[in-house]
N, C-alpha and C positions, 0 to 999 in steps of 0.2 A: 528709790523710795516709792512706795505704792500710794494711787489717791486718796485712798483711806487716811493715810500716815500724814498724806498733803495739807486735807482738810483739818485735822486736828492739829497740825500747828497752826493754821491760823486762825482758824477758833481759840487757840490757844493766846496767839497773841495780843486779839482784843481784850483781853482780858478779864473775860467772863470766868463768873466761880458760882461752882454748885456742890450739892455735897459729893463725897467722892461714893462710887461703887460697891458692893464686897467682891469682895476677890478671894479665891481659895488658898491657903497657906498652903506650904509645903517647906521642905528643910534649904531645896535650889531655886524655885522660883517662885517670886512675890509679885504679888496683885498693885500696881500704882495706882496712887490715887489720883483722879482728873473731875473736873465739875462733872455733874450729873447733865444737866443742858448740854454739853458737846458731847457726850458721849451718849445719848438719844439722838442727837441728830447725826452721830456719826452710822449709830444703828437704823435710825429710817433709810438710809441710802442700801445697807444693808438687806432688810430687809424687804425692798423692793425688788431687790434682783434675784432674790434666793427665791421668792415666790414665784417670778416665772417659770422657775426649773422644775423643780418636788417639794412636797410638805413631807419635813422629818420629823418625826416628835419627839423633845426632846430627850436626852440621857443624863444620867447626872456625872457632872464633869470629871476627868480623868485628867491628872498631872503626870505628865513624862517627863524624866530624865533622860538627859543629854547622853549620861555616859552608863544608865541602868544594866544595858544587856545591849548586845550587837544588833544591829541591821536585822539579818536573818531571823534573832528572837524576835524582835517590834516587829515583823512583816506577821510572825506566828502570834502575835497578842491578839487582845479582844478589840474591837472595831470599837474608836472612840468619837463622841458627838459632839460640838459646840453648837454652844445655845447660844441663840444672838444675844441675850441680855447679862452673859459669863465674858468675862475678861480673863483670855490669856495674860497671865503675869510674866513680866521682863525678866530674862536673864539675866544674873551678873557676871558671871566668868565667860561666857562665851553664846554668841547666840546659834539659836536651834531652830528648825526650821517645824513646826507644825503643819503636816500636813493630812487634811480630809479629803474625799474623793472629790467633792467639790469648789475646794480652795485650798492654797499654797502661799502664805506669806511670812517673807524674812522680818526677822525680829533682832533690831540690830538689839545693840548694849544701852540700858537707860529708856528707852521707847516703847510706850504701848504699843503692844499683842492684842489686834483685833480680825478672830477669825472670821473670813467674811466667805458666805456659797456666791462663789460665781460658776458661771458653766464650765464643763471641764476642758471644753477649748481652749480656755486661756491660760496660755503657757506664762508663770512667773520667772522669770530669771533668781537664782535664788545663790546668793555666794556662798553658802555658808554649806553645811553637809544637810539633804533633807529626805526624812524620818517617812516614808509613805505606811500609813497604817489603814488601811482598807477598813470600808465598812461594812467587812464580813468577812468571813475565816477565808482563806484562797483555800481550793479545792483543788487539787492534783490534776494537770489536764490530761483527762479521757484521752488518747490518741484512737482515734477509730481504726480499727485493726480491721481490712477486710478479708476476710478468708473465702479464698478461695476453694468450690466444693472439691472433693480430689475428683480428679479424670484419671482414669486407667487407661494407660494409652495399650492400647495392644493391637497388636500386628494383626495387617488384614491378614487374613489363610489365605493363604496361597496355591490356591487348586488347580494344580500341574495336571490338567487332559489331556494327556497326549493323544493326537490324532494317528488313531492308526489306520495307515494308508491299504487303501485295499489292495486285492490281488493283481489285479490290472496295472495300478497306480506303482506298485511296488516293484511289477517287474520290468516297466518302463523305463524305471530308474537303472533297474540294470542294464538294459537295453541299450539306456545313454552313455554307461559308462563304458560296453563293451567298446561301443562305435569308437569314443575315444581313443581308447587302449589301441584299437586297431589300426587308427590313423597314425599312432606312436610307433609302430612297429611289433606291437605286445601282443603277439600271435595268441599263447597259451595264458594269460590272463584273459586274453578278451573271450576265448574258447570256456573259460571259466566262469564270462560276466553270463555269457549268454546260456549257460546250462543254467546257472541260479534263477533267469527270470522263467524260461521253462519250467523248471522245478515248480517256481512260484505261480505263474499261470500256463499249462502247459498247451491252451487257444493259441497262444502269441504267434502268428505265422512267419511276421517279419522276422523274429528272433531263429524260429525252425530254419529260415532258408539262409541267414547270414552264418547261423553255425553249420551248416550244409555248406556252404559255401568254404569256411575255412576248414573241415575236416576232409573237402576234396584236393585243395589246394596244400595240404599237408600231406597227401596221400594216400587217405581213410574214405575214396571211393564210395566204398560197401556203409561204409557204417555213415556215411552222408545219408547215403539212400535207405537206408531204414529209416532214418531218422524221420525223412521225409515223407515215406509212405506213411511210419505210424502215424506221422500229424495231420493225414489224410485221412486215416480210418478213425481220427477221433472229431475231425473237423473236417468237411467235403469244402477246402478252399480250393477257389481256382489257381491262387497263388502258388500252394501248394502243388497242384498237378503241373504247371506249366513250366516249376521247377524242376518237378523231378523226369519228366519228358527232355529237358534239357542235358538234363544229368546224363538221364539216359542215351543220348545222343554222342556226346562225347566219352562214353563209354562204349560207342561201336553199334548199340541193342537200335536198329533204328525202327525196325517194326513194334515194339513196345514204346519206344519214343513216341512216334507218331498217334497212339491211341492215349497218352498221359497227357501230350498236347489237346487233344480231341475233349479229351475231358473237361478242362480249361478255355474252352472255347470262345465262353462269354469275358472273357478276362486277356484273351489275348494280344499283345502290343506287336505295331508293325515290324519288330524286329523277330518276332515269334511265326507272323504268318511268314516272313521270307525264310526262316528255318524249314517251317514245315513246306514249303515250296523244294526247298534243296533235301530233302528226306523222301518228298511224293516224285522228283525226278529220278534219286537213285531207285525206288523201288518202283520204277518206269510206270508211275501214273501218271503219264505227262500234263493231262489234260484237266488235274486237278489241279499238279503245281502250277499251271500256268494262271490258272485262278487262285490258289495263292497268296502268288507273285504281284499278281493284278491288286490284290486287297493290300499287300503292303504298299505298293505306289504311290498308290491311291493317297496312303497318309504322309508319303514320303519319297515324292518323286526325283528326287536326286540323287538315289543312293544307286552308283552305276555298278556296281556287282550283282544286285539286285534285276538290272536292265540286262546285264548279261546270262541273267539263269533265268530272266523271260524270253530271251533270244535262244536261248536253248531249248526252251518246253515248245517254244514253238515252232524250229526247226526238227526236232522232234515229232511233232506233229503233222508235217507236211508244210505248214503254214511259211513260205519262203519268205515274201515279202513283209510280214512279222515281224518276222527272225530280223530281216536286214533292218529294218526301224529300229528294234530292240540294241541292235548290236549300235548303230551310229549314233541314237543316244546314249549309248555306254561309253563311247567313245569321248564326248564332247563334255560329258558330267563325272567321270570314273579318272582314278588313278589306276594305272594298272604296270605291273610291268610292262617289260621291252617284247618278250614271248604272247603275250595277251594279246597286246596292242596288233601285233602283227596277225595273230588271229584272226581280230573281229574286224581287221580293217578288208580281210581276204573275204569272210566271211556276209560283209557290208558289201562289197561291188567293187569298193573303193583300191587302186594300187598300192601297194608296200610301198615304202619308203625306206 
């Protein structure tokens, strides 16, 4: 029971009488009559609280039916008003709940209906089934849609540059692969890598003298030594000359050896000056080979074959005591055969053994 409902029963029971109300007919619910004195002072309390909320002004009252039209239709009706000084009339078959956005009160069976604005905080517990009629049409709610702008997604390009490698860069490559090839055993593939970096840069001198190298060693002599000469008359390397003065060496030619060396001069390695030390002794220049001989030492004083064809240029030469130093550091530095040995040891001062 709500305090409204509190207070007018015991207003009621003093037994105070005034005149009664009007109240609105209808065919389901009737207006009771109550003294006029409790039912203003039931409205003062009324209308104290409804002021602090909002001023409505009023409508002219609207009687609803219990069983009119469903839920669904009374939520879509027109938004109805109670006036503080209108009295909801009592049901008599069943009670209805009346309710305003600002108040919600049960109306049992027999009992004044008085609608009162409280704030909408206040939850009424309400038994009975209740009627929410808003005071204004409900509006369909807007869902805020957000759209997203479109994005074209598209594929970066893909701008494949291939780096092309240069001349140099390119026949390197082959270069590397011959080496491989030929540490594998792959004589004629690698005879193959190394024509292609030629082809590709025909400068490359390492490439000229490693396939000089394998077209000797396969038996193509001659066409090594072209090989090597053209990449002389296109390119003056020392590399080049001190190759093919070698070439020539073991091909017997040693007076043209010895000037393809000559050529290569600034480029020669101590195993190059002892060559041309044993080329300047058979073509009896002793006194070059012994200088030479002297310049490979120089870089590589241990190599006793070396010590033995300086003990030659200089016994050659007259130079006895030379000779015999040459020979005993041959002896004490050098592997030699059992026939050598016995040489240089006769040769040295020294007794046979």
């Amino acid at each position: 029971m709500s305090v409204i409902n509190q207070m007018l029963r015991e207003l009621d029971a003093r037994g105070a009488a005034a005149p009664a109300l009007p109240a609105a007919s209808s065919g389901t619910v009737r207006a009771s009559r109550r003294p006029a004195g409790l039912m203003l002072g039931g409205l003062g309390l009324l209308a104290a609280g409804a002021a602090a909320i909002y001023w409505t002004p009023p409508l002219a009252p609207t009687v609803v039916e219990a069983s009119a039209a469903p839920v669904a239709a009374q939520q879509a009706a027109a938004p109805v008003a109670m006036a503080p000084a209108q009295v909801a009339a009592a049901v008599q078959d069943s009670p209805v709940m009346l309710a305003a956005p600002q108040a919600v009160m049960a109306v049992p069976p027999g009992e004044p209906a008085i609608a009162a604005f409280v704030p909408p905080q206040a939850a009424v517990p309400a038994p009975a089934m209740i009627v929410d009629i808003p005071d204004r049409p409900i509006e369909p709610l807007a869902l805020a849609q957000t759209v997203e702008p479109s994005v074209t997604l598209t594929a970066p390009a893909v701008v494949k540059k291939m780096t092309e490698l240069s001349p140099e860069a390119e026949a390197q490559q082959h270069y590397d692969d011959a080496l491989v090839l030929r540490r594998a055993g792959k004589l004629d593939v690698a005879i193959g890598k190394y024509r292609q970096a030629l082809a590709r840069y025909p400068g490359m001198a390492s490439a000229r003298i490693q396939l000089a190298r394998l077209l000797q060693e396969s038996g193509q002599a001659d066409a090594a030594l072209s090989l090597l000469k053209a990449g002389f008359e296109q390119l003056a390397d020392d590399r080049l000359a001190i190759a093919t003065g070698r070439l020539l060496a073991d091909m017997g030619q040693r007076g043209e050896a010895l000037e393809w060396l000559a050529r290569g001069q600034a480029g020669l390695r101590p195993a190059d000056h002892a060559l041309m030390g044993a080329l300047l002794s058979q073509a009896q220049r002793h006194e070059e080979a012994s200088r030479a001989y002297q310049r490979a030492l120089a870089a590589d004083p241990g190599q006793g074959g070396w010590l033995l064809g300086l003990g030659l240029a200089f016994e050659a030469q007259g130079l006895i005591e030379e000779a015999r130093t040459a020979y005993r550091n041959a002896l004490e530095r050098g592997q030699f055969k059992p026939e050598v040995i016995r040489f240089l040891r006769e040769r040295s001062g020294l007794s046979a053994s």
